[in-house]
C-alpha positions, 0 to 999 in steps of 0.5 A: 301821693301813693306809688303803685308799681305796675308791671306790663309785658308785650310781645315783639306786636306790642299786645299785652301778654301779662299785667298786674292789678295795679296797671289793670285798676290805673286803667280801669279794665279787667286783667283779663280784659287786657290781655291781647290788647294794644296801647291803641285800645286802652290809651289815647292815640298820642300816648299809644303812639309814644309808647309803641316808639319807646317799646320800639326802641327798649326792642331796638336797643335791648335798653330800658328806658327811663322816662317820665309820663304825664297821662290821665287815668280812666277816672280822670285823675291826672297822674305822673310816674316814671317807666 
């Protein structure tokens, strides 16, 4: 199993700002592709979903959260990390 470390950054409406490659290969578009995208354009409606309600609270709360994420990579590949 390889560990990648991706690194997002949104803005308060939740467009991506800054990515690195790794997040940008796991999804499987260019980085500058995803630069003002939302989770609805890159992820399924319920993990967009749940992103935007953890983004929401991480803004909420000034606290990271720590949770475990199951979804299926742009080539199929089911895949587990940690955010």
């Amino acid at each position: 199993m390889a560990a990648i470390c991706d690194i997002t950054v949104k803005d308060e409406q939740d467009p991506f700002v800054l990515v690195n490659r790794a997040i940008a290969d796991w999804i499987g578009k260019d980085i500058d592709w995803l630069i003002g995208c939302t989770d609805d354009d890159v992820f399924d409606a319920t993990s967009a979903r749940t992103n935007r309600a953890e983004n929401a609270t991480v803004r909420n709360t000034g606290r990271p959260q720590k949770t475990e994420v199951h979804q299926r990579r742009h080539d199929g590949v089911d895949s587990i990390w940690m955010k």
